[in-house]
C-alpha positions as CSV (number, residue, x, y, z in Angstrom):
1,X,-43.0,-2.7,20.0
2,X,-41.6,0.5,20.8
3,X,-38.2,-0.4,21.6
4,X,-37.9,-2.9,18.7
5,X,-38.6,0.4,16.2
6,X,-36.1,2.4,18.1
7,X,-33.4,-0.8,17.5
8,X,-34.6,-0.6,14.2
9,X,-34.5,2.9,13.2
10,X,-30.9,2.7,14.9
11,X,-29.6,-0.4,13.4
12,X,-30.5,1.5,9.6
13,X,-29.1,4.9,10.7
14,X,-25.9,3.5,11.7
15,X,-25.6,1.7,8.2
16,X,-26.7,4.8,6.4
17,X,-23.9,7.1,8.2
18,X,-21.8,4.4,9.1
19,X,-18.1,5.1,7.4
20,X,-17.1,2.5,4.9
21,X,-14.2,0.4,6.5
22,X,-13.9,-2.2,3.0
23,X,-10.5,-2.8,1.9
24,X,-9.5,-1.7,-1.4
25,X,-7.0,-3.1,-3.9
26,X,-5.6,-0.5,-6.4
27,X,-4.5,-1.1,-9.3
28,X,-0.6,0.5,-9.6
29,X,0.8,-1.1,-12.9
30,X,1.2,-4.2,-15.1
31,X,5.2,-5.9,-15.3
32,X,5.2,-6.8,-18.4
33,X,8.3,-9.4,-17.6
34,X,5.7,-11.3,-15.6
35,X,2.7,-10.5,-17.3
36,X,1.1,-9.8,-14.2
37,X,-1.1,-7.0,-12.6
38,X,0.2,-5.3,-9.7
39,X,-2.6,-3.9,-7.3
40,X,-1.9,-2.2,-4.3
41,X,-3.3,-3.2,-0.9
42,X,-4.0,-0.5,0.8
43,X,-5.0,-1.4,4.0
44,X,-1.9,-2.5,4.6
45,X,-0.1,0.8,4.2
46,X,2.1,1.2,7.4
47,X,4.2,3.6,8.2
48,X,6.9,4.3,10.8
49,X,9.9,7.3,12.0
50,X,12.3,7.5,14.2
51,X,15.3,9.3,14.9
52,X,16.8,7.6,11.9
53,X,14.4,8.2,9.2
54,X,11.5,7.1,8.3
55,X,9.6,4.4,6.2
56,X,6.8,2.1,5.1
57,X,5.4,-1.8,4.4
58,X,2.9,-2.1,2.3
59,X,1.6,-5.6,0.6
60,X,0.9,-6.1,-3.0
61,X,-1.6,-8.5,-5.0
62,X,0.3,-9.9,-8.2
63,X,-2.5,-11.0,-10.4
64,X,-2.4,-12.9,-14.2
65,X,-5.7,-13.5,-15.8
66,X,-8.2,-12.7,-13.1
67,X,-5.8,-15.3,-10.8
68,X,-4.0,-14.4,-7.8
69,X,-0.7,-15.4,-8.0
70,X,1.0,-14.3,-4.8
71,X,1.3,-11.8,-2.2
72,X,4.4,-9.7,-1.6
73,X,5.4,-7.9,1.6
74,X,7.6,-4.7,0.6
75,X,9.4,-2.9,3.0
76,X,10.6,0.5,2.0
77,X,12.8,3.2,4.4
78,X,14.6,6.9,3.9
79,X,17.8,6.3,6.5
80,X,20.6,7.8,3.1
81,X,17.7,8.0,0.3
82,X,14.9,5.4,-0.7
83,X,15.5,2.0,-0.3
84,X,13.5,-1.2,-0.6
85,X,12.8,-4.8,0.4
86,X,10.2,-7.3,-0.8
87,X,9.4,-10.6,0.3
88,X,10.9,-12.1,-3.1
89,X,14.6,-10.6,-2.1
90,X,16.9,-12.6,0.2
91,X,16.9,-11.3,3.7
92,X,18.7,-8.1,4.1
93,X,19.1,-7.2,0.8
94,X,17.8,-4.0,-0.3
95,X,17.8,-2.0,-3.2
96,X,17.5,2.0,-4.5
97,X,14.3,3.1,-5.2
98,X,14.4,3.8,-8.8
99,X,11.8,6.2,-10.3
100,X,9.2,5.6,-11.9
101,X,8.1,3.4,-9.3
102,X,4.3,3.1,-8.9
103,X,3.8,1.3,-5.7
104,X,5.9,4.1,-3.7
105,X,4.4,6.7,-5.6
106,X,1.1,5.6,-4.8
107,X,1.9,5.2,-1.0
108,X,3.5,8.0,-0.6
109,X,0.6,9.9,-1.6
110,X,-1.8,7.8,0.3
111,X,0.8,8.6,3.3
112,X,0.5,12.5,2.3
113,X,4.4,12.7,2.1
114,X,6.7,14.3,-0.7
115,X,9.7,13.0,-2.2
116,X,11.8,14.5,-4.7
117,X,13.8,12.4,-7.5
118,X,17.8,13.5,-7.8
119,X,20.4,11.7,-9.7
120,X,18.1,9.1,-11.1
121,X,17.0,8.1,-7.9
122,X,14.5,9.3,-4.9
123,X,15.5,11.8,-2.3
């Protein structure tokens, strides 16, 4: 009896103090082109440096109505300013980072790193 009330009293301290591993999606914007809600996955914030630079994937819910509509993989990485790749792009292809963009702006917070914008772009 004794031992089952020590398994017991540890099972509930362990889910009072326990830290809170859930997932979270956050909401970053609506496209209005698509008419779809863009939330952030943020579990899936990884980041990366190396000599070269440094960068981050990330994954992003697209959601119309209440519906998933697809995943996207996004790849983004400093080497000469920010540049990006998404899982809708044809392999290789990358783009500038252009400001206002909320999905890097929200993981590079979430990463605790700064950027700056120059010449209508991020530095």
């Amino acid at each position: 009896m004794k031992k089952l009330l020590s398994i017991t009293m540890l099972a509930v301290f362990m889910l009072i103090f326990a830290p809170n591993c859930e997932a979270t999606d956050v909401w970053v914007e609506h496209w209005n082109n698509e008419d779809v809600d863009i939330f952030v996955m943020n579990d899936t914030i990884v980041s990366d440096s190396n000599a070269y630079g440094r960068g981050f994937t990330v994954s992003t819910k697209m959601v119309k109505n209440g519906k998933l509509q697809g995943v996207v993989n996004w790849c983004f990485d400093n080497v000469k300013g920010w540049r990006y790749s998404s899982s809708r792009m044809a392999p290789h292809i990358t783009s500038r980072v252009i400001p206002r963009n909320n999905i890097f702006e929200f993981c590079m917070n979430q990463l605790g790193w700064s950027y700056s914008i120059s010449n209508g772009y991020y530095d």
